[in-house]
C-alpha positions as CSV (number, residue, x, y, z in Angstrom):
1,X,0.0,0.0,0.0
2,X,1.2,3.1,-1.1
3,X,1.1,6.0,1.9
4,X,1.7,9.5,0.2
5,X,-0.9,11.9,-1.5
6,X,-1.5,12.4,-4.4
7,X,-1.0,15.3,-7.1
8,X,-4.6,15.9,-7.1
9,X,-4.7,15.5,-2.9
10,X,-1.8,18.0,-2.9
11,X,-4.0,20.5,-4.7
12,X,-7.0,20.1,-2.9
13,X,-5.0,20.6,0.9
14,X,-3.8,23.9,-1.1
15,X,-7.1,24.8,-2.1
16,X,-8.8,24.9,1.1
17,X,-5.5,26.0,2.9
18,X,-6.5,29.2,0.8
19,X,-10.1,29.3,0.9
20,X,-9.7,29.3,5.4
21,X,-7.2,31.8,4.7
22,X,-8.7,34.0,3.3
23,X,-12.8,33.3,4.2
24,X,-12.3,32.6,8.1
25,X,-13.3,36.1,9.5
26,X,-10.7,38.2,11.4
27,X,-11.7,38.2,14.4
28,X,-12.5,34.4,14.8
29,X,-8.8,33.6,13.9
30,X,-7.6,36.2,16.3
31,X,-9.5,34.1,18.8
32,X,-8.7,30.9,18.2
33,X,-4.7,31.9,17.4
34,X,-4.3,32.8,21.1
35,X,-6.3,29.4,22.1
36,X,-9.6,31.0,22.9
37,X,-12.8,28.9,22.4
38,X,-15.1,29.9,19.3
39,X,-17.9,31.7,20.5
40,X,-21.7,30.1,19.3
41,X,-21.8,32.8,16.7
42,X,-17.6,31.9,15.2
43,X,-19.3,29.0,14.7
44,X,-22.4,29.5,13.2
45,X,-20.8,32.5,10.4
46,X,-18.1,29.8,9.9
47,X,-20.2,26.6,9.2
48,X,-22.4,29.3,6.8
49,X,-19.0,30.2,4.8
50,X,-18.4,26.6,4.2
51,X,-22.0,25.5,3.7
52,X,-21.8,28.8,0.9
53,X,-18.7,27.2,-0.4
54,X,-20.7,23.7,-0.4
55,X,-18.4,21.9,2.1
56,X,-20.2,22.2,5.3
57,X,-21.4,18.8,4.9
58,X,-18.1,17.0,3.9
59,X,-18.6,13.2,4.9
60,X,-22.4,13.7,2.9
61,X,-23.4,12.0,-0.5
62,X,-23.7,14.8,-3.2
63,X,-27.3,14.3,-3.7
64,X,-27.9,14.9,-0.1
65,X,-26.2,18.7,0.1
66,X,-22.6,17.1,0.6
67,X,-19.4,17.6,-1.9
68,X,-18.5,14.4,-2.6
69,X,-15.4,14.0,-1.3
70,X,-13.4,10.9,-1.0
71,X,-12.0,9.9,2.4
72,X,-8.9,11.1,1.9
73,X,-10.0,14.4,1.0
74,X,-12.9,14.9,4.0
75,X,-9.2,13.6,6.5
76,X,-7.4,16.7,4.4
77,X,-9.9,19.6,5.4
78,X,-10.7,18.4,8.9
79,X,-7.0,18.6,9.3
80,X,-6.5,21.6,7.9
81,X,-9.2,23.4,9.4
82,X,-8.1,22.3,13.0
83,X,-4.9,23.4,12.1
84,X,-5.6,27.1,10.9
85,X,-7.5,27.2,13.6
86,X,-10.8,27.7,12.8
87,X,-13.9,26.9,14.4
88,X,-14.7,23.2,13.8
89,X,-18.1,21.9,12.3
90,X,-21.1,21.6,14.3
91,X,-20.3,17.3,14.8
92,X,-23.9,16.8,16.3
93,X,-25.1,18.5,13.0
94,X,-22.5,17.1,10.0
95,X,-21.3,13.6,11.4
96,X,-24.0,12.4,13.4
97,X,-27.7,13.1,12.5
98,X,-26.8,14.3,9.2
99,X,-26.0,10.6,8.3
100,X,-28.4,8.6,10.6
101,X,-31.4,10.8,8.6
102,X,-29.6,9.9,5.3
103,X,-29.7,6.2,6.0
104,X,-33.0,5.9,8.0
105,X,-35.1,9.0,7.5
106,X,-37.9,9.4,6.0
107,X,-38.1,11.8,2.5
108,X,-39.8,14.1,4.7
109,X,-37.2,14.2,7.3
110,X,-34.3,14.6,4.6
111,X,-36.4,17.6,3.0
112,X,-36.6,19.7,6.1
113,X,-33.8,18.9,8.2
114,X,-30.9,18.0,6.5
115,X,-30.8,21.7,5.0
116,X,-31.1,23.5,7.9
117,X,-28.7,21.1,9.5
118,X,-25.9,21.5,7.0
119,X,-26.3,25.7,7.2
120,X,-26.7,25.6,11.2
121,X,-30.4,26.6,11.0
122,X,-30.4,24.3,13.7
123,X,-28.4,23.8,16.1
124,X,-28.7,20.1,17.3
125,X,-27.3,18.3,20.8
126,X,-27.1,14.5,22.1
127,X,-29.4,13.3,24.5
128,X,-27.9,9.9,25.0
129,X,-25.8,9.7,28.3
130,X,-27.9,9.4,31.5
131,X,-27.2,9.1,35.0
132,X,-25.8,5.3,35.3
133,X,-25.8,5.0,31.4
134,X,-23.3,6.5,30.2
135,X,-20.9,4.0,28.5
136,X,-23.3,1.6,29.4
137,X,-26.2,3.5,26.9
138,X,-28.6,0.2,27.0
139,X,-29.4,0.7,30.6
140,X,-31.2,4.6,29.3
141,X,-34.1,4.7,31.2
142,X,-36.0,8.0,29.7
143,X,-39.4,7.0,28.8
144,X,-41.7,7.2,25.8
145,X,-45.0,6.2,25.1
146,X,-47.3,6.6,22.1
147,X,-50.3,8.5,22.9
148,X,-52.2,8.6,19.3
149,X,-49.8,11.1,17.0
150,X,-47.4,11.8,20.0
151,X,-45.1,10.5,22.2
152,X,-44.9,11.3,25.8
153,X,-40.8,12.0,27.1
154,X,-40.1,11.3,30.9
155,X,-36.9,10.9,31.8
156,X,-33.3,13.0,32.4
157,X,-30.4,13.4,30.3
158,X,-26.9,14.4,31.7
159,X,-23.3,15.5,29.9
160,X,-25.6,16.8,26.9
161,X,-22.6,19.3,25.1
162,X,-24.1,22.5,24.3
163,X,-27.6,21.9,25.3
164,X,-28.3,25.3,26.4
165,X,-27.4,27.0,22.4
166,X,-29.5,24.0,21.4
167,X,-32.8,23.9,19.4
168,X,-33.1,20.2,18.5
169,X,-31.7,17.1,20.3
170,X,-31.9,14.0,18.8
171,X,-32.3,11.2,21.5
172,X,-32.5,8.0,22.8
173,X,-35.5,7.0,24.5
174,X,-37.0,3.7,25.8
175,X,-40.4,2.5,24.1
176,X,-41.1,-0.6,25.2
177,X,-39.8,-1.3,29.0
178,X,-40.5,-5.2,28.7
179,X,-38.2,-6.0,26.4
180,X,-35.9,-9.1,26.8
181,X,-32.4,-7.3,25.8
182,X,-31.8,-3.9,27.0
183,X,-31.0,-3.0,23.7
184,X,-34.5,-4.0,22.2
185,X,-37.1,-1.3,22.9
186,X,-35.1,1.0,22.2
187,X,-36.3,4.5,19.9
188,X,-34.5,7.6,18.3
189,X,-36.2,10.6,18.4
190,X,-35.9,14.2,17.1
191,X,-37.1,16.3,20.2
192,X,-37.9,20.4,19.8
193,X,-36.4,21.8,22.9
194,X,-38.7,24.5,22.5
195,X,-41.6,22.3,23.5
196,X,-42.8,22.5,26.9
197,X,-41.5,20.3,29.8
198,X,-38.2,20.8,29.2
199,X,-35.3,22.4,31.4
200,X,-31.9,22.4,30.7
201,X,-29.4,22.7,33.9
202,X,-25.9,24.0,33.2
203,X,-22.8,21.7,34.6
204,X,-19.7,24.1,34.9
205,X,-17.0,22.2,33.9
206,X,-12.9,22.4,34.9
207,X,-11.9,24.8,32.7
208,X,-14.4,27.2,33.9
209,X,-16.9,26.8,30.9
210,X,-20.0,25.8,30.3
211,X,-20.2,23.6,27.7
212,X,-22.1,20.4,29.4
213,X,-25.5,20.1,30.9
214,X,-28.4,18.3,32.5
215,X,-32.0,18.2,30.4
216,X,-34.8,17.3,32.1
217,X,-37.8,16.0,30.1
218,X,-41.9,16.1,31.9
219,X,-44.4,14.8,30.0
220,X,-42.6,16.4,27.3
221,X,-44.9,15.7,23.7
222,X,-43.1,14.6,20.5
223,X,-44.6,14.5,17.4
224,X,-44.5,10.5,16.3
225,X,-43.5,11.8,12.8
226,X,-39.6,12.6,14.9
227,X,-39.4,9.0,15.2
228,X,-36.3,8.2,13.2
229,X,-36.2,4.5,11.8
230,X,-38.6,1.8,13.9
231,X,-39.9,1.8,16.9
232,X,-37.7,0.4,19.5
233,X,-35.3,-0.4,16.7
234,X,-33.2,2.7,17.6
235,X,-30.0,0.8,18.9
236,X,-29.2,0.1,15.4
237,X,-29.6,3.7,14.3
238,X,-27.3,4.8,17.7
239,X,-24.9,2.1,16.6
240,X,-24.4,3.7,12.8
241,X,-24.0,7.1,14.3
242,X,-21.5,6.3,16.8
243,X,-19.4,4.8,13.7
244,X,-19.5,8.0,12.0
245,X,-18.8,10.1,14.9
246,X,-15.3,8.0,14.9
247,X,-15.0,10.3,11.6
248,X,-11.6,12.6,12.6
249,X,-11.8,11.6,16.0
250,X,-7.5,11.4,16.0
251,X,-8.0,15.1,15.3
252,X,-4.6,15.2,14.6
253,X,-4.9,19.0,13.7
254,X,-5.5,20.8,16.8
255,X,-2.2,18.5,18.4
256,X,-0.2,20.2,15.4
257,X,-1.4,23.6,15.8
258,X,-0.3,23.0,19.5
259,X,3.2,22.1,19.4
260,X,3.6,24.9,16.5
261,X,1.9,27.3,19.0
262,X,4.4,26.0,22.0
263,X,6.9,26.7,19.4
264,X,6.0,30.2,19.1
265,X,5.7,31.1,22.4
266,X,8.9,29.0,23.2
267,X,11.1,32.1,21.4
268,X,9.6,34.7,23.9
269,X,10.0,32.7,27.1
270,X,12.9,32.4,28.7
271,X,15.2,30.3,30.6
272,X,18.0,30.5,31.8
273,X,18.6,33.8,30.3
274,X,17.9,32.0,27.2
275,X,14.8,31.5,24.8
276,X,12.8,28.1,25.4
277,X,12.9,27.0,22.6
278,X,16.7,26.5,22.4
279,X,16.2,24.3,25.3
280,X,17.6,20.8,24.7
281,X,14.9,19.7,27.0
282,X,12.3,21.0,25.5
283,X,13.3,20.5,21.8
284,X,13.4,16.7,22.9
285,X,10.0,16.9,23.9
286,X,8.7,18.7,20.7
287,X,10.8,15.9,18.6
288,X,9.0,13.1,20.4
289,X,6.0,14.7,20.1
290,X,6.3,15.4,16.2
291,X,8.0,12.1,15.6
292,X,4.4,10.6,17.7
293,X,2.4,13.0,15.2
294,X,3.8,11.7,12.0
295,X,3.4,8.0,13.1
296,X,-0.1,8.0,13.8
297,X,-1.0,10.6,10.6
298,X,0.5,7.4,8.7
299,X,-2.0,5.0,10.8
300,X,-4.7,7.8,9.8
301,X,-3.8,6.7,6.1
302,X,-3.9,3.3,6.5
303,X,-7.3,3.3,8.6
304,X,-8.6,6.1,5.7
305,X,-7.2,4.0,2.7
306,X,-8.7,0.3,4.1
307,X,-12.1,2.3,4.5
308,X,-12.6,3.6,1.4
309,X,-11.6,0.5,0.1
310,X,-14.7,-1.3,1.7
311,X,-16.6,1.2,0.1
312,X,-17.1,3.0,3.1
313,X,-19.6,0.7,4.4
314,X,-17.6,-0.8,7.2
315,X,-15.7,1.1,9.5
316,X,-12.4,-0.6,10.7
317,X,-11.9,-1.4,14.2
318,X,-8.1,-0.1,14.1
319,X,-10.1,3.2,14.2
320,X,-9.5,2.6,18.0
321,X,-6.3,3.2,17.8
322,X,-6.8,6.7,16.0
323,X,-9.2,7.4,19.2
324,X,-6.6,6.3,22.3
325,X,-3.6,7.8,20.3
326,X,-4.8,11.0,19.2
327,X,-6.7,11.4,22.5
328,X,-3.5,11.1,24.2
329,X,-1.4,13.6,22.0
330,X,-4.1,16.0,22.6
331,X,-3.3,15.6,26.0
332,X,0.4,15.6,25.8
333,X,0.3,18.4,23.4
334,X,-2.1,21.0,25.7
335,X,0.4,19.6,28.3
336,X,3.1,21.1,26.3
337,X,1.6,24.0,25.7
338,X,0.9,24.9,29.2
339,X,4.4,24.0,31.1
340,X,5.8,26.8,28.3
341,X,3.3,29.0,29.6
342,X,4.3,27.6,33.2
343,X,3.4,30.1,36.4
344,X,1.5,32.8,33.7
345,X,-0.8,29.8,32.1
346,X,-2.3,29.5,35.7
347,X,-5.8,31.5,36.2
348,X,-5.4,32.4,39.8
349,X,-1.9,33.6,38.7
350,X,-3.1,35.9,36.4
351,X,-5.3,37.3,38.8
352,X,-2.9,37.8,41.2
353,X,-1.2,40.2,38.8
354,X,-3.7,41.8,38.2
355,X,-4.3,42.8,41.3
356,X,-0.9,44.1,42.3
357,X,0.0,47.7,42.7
358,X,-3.6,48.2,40.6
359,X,-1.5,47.9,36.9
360,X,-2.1,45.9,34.5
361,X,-1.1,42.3,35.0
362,X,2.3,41.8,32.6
363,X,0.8,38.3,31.3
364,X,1.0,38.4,27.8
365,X,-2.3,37.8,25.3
366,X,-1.2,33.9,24.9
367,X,-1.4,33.1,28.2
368,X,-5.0,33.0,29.8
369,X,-6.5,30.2,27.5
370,X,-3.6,27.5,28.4
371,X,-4.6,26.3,31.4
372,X,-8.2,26.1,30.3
373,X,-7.0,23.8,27.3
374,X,-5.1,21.6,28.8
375,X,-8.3,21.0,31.7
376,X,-11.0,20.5,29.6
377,X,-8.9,17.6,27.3
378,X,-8.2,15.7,30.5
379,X,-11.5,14.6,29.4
380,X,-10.9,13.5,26.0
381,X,-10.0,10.0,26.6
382,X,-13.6,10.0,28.1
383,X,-15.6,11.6,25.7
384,X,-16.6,9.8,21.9
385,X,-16.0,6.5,24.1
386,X,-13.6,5.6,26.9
387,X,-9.7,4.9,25.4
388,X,-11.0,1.7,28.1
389,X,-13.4,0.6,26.1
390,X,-11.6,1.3,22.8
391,X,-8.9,-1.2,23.9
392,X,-11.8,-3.6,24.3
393,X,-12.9,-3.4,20.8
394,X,-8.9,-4.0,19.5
395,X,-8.6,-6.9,22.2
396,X,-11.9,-8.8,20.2
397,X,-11.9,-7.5,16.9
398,X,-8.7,-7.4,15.9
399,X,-6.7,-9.9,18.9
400,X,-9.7,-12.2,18.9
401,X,-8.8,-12.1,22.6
C-alpha cells in the first residue's frame, strides 16, 4: 500500500488552505490563534462560509447537500481546518444526524432537516448519556410512550454538550420497557427543545466553561412523525452514528497547531537567560511529540485508505487506535503548551497580577487560555468513548482475545 498523496490531494490541501485563509473572519482567527474557544456565533458565520462554499457537509453523499469527497479528502480539510485554527463543524449536525437521517429518514425528514442542518439553521445536541448509562447507553431509562400522534418523554439526560445554544436534540428513549435485551425497545427521536417540559441545567466544567448540561424531560410531547427508523429499533440507528462520529476523531490537527503554538511562544519565554525554545529539553519533547504525530498521521492513512476501500460501508476497528492515540497527544500536546506558559498559564496567577500595585497584570495575550486547554482535554480519553473501552474493541476485533 502506497502512503503518500496524491498530485490531485496536494491541490486540494492547497485549495482549502486558501479558501480558510482567506474566508475565516478576522476576528475568529484572532480568537482561536491565542487558544480562545469559538464563541456560538464563530461557529455558526463559519459553518455558513463553508456550507456557501458547499463543504459544510463534507462526509455527505452529493445528492444529499454534501461535496462528494473521497476519504482522503474529508481527513485533508478536517485537518487543515483544526490546524488554521478555525472553528470546527457543528459534529452533532454534520457527522452524526446528518447521516443517521440519510440512512433511516424518512423523504420528509431529509427535506426539512438535512438543509437547515448543513447551514446551522439548527443547532442540534445528544441526548444519550444518563445518570448510570453513560458508556453503558442500553441501561437509558427515559421514557416514551405513544399517545395517538405523539409520544410522551419522561426521563433525564446528563453530559448533553451544548444543550443550552441547542434547538433540537436528537435522542435515545425507551419504548417498550419489557423487552428481553436492553438493547430492544429501544427509539430515536428528534425532540424540539422548544416544546414544553423541558429544562436544561448548566454543569460548569474544569476549565471554567459551560459547555455540558443536564435536560430534564416532563411529560414532554413529540410528534410521532420525529421517530427516526422503527420503533424500538433505535440501537441500530445509535450504533451507525456512533461509527460515523469515529470520523476525525485522532484530530490530529489541533495536536499540530499546538506544538507549532508551543513553538512560538517558546522564542519569547525564557530560561535561563535563554529562549525556550533552544532548550535541549524542550526541543526533545517537541521531537517526540512530532515524531508521535507523524506515526499516527501514517495510521490515519492506512485506517482512511482500508475504509474507502470497503466502500465505506464498514468502519475498521483499528479506528481505535486513532481514538486512544490521538486522544492522548491532545493531551500531551495541551500539556506542552501549558508548562511553556508555566506560572502565567495558571488563572489564579493571572489574577494575582492583576491585582498588584492596581496595573495591569504583565501576562501576555497567549497566556489565559492554556490552562483552560489543557483541563477541559483531561476529558478526551472519556468523551466519543472511553480509550478503556476502545482497547476492548482491538482486544476482540482485531486480537480475537
Amino acid at each position: 500500500m502506497e502512503l503518500r498523496f496524491t498530485p490531485e490531494e496536494v491541490a486540494f490541501r492547497e485549495e482549502v488552505r486558501a479558501f480558510i485563509r482567506d474566508k475565516l473572519p478576522a476576528d475568529t482567527r484572532e480568537r482561536m490563534r491565542l487558544g480562545h474557544k469559538p464563541t456560538k456565533q464563530d461557529t455558526i458565520t463559519w459553518q455558513r462560509i463553508l456550507n456557501a462554499k458547499g463543504w459544510a457537509a463534507y462526509s455527505w453523499p452529493k445528492e444529499h447537500g454534501g461535496p462528494g469527497w473521497s476519504a482522503i479528502q474529508r481527513m485533508i480539510f478536517l485537518e487543515e481546518n483544526l490546524m488554521a485554527p478555525a472553528p470546527e463543524l457543528l459534529s452533532f449536525n454534520i457527522t452524526m444526524l446528518g447521516p443517521v437521517l440519510v440512512e433511516f429518514g424518512t423523504e420528509a425528514q431529509k427535506r426539512h432537516f438535512l438543509p437547515r442542518a448543513a447551514n446551522l439553521d439548527d443547532w442540534w445536541c445528544q441526548g444519550f448519556s444518563e445518570p448510570g448509562a453513560g458508556s453503558d447507553l442500553a441501561s437509558l431509562r427515559t421514557a416514551a410512550v405513544r399517545e395517538g400522534d405523539h409520544y410522551v418523554v419522561n426521563g433525564q439526560k446528563i453530559w448533553t454538550s451544548t444543550a443550552h445554544n441547542a434547538d433540537w436534540c436528537f435522542c435515545l428513549v425507551r419504548t417498550d420497557p419489557r423487552a428481553a435485551k436492553r438493547q430492544e425497545g429501544i427509539s430515536f427521536l428528534l425532540i424540539d427543545l422548544r416544546t414544553p417540559g423541558i429544562e436544561v441545567r448548566p454543569i460548569i466544567s474544569i476549565d471554567g466553561s459551560h459547555h455540558l448540561n443536564e435536560v430534564f424531560f416532563t411529560d414532554v410531547r413529540v410528534p410521532a412523525e420525529n421517530l427516526v427508523g422503527e420503533e424500538n429499533r433505535g440501537w441500530s440507528v445509535a450504533k451507525y452514528l456512533l461509527g460515523n462520529e469515529r470520523t476525525g476523531i485522532a484530530r490530529l490537527g489541533t495536536s499540530k497547531a499546538a506544538v507549532r503554538r508551543a513553538k512560538e511562544v517558546a522564542r519569547e519565554v525564557r530560561t535561563r537567560g535563554r529562549p525556550l525554545i533552544e532548550d535541549r529539553g524542550f526541543r526533545t519533547r517537541v521531537a517526540q511529540l512530532e515524531v508521535d504525530m507523524k506515526a499516527l498521521e501514517i495510521t490515519q492513512l492506512r485506517v482512511v485508505s482500508a475504509f474507502a476501500k470497503s466502500g465505506g460501508k464498514k468502519p475498521d476497528p483499528l479506528s481505535s487506535v486513532l481514538k486512544i492515540k490521538g486522544t492522548e497527544l491532545l493531551q500531551a500536546s495541551s500539556e506542552l503548551v501549558m508548562d511553556v506558559g508555566g506560572p502565567l498559564a495558571m488563572p489564579a496567577w493571572q489574577q494575582e497580577l492583576a491585582a498588584l500595585a492596581n496595573e495591569p497584570a504583565p501576562v501576555p495575550d497567549w497566556a489565559p487560555a492554556m490552562a483552560p486547554a489543557y483541563l477541559m482535554l483531561r476529558a478526551a480519553s472519556i468523551y466519543g468513548g472511553t480509550n478503556e473501552i476502545q482497547k476492548n474493541i482491538l482486544n476482540k476485533a482485531v486480537l480475537g482475545l
